[in-house]
N, C-alpha and C positions, 0 to 999 in steps of 0.2 A: 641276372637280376640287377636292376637298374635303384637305389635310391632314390627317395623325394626328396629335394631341397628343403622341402617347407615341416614335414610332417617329421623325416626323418625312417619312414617304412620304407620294406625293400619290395619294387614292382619288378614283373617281367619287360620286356624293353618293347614289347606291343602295346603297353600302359601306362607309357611315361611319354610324356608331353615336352619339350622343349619352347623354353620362352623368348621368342626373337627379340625383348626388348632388355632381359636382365642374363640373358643365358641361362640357367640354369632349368635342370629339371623335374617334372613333377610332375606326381599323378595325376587319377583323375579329377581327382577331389579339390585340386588345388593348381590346375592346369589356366584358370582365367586370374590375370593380372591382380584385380580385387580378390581373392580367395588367396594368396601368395604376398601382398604388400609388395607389389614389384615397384613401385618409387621406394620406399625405404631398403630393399632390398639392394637396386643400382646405387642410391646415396652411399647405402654403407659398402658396397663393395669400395667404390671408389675414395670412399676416405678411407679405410684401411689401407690403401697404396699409399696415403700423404702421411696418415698418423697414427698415433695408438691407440686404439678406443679407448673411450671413457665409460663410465656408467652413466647410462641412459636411458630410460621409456622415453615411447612417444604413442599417442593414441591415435587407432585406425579403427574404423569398422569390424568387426571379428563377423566373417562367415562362413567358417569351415573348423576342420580341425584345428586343437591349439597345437601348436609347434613342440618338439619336445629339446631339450638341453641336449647337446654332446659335446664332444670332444675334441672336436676339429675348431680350432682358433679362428679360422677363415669364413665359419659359417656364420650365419646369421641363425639366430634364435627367438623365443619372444616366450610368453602364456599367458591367457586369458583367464576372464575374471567373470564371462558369464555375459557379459556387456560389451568391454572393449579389450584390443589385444592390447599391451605392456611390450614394448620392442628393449630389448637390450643384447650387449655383445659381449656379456659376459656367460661362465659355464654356467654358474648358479646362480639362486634369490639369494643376496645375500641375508643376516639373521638381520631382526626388525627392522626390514626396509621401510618401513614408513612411519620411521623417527627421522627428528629433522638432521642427525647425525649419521645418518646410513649412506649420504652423499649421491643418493637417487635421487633422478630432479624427475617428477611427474609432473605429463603435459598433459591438460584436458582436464585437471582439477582444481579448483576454488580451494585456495586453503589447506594443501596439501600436507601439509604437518601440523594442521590443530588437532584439538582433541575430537575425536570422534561424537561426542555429546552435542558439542557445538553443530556438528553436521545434521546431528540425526535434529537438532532443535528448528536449525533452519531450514530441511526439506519438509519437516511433520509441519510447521508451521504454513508454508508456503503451499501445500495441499491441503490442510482442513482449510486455508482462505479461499482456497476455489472451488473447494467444495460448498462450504457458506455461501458465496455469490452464485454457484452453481444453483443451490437447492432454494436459495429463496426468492418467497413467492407471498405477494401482498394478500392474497385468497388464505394461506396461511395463518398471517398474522390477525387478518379479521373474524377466521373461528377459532382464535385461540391459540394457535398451535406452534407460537413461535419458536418454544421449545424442541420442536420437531428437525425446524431447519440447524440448530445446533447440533441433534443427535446423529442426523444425517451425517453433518461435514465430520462428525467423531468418526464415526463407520466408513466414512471415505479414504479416513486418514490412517485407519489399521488395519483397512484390509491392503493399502499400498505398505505400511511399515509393516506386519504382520507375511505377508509374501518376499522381503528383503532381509528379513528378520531368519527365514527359513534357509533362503541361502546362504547366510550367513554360519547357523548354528551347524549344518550340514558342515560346512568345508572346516569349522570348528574342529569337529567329531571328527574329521581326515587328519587332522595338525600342519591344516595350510593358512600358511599370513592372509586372514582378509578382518576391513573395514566399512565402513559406509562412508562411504564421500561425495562430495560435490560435485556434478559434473557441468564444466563450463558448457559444452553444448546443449545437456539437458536443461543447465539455468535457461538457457537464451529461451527454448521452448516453452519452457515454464512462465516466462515472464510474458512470452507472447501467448499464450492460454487464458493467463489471467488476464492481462489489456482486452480480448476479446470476449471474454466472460461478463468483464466489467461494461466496457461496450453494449450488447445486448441484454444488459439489465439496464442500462442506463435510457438506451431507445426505446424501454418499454416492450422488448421481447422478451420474450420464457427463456433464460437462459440454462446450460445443464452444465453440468461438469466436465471440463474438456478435458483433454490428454494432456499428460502432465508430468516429468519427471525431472525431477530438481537432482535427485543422486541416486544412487546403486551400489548395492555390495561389490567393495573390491575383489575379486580370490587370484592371489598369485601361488603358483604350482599347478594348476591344470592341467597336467603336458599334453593330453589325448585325448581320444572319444572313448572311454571306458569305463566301466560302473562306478567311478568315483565322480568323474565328471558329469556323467548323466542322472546321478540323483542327488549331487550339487544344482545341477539345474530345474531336473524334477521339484523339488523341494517347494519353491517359490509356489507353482501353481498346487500343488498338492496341499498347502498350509488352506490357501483360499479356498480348495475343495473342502476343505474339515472346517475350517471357519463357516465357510457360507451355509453348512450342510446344518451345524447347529444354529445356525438365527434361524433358519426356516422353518424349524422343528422348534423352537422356544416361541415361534411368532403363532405355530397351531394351540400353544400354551397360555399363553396372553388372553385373557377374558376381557380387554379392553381396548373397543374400535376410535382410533386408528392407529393407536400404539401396536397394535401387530399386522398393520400394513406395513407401517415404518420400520417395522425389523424385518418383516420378507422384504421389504424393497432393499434392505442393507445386506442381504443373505445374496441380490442379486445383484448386488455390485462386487461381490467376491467374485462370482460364477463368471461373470462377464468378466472382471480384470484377470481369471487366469487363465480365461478361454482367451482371450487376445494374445497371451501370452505364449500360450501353446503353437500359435500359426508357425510352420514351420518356415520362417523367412528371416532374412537380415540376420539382425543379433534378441533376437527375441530366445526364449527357453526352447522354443519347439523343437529349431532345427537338429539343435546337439541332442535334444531328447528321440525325435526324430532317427540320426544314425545312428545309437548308441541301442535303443531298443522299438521296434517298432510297435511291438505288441504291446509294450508299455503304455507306447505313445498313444496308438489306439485305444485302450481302455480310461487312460487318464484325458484324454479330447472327449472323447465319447460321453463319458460321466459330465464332462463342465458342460458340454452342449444340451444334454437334454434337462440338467438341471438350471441353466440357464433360462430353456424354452418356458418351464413347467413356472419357475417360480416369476419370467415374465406374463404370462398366462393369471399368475394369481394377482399380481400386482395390477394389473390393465382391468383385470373384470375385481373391482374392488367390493362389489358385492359379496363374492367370497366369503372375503373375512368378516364384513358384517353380518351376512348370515348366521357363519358360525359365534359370531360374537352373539347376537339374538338368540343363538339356540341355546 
């Protein structure tokens, strides 16, 4: 039985991969360069030959298992937070790593030692603005309805808080260090979302709400793909399935057309943000949700998709709900 560098499990030596560019070896799962952080992996081998590590993160893409802590001084470790991996070359987190005195420098964040408020102030703000310019529409304002485009950008804005908010509370309940923070490549995104948002309301297109992520639930301790980790991730899109399930069920409730169009169209911006979420690719929920349980994964894809389809379906034929508003 042969060890993974990255993962830390023990393979038979028919399923373990050797990396021509960092040496070392690794599963399946973590046998391609990007799944393994093989530049940070040669970086720190070879500064361990010059010096003594220090305490470090550094953010990379996470697309495989998170790494687990051991015992061997020479290795490389890391754990993910659901979003991006946390590299460092130490055994353990150490306690409140993200106090400005815990002497961890986090790369890849805005403001890494403010208060969490402050974050969670300027991502919610920076998504209900694009959701605003997203949703408004002069056809709107001329029957009245300007109120709508407000309630819209509100419901744009918690079903993204409302889904990080889940992740959150989840690794809570485990007693693992997480926050919401900033994240400098999500800003960059964000800011170019909004420019082009603003753009096609300005040339006089229909503009809608683009992709958008200003920050993300930190979770440091992750070490594995195992039910703690899989319904830390779960979480997120499951929040959006019970969110979105009860506006579409409150919008059959509504005896007033088109206030309960605009709550089934808010019931399908949940549906739609945690089906996106589900794709098993990159650093999205799916993939860990994905190896961790499939049937899960099936059931919880399954549910967002068709209630996705059914409450698009209501929203496109808006007769619908006038009808039953007239009944």
């Amino acid at each position: 039985m042969v060890k993974c560098y990255h993962c830390g499990d023990e393979f038979p030596e028919n399923e373990i991969f050797r990396c021509s560019d960092c040496g070392q070896n690794y599963c399946n799962y973590h046998k391609n360069p990007i799944e393994h952080n093989c530049n940070i992996i040669k970086e720190s081998l070879t500064s361990q030959q010059i010096q003594t590590p220090t305490q470090t993160y550094a953010e990379v893409p996470s697309t495989g298992y998170q790494p687990q802590y051991t015992s061997y001084e020479s290795e490389v470790r890391g754990t993910t937070d659901g979003s991006y991996t946390w590299y460092h070359q130490e055994r353990s987190i150490p306690e409140n790593a993200f106090d400005a005195d815990s002497g961890i420098e986090f790369k890849g964040i805005l403001f890494p030692h403010k208060s969490e408020f402050l974050h969670l102030l300027i991502g919610a703000s920076l998504i209900f603005l694009i959701g605003f310019l997203g949703f408004y529409n002069p056809s709107l304002i001329e029957r009245g309805y300007f109120w709508a485009i407000f309630m819209l950008a509100g419901f744009y804005m918690t079903a993204f808080l409302f889904h990080e908010f889940g992740h959150r509370q989840v690794a809570k309940h485990f007693g693992l260090q997480t926050k919401f923070r900033l994240l400098t490549f999500g800003m960059v995104l964000t800011m170019i979302s909004l420019m082009l948002t603003l753009s096609m309301l300005l040339s006089g297109s229909s503009p809608i709400p683009t992709f958008a992520l200003p920050g993300a639930v930190v979770v440091l301790g992750l070490d594995k793909i195992d039910r703690k980790t899989g319904l830390c991730k779960a979480a997120g899109p499951i929040v959006n399935l019970i969110y979105g399930s009860l506006l579409l069920i409150i919008s059959f409730y509504i005896h007033d057309y088109p206030l309960n169009l605009f709550v089934g169209y808010a019931g399908f911006l949940n549906f739609f943000l945690g089906l996106f979420n589900m794709l098993p690719i990159g650093i999205l929920d799916g993939q860990n949700i994905w190896k961790w349980n499939k049937g899960i994964y099936i059931l919880l894809f399954g549910s967002l998709i068709i209630l996705t389809i059914i409450t698009f379906v209501l929203i496109s034929d808006q007769s619908l709900y006038f009808r039953y508003y007239k009944g």
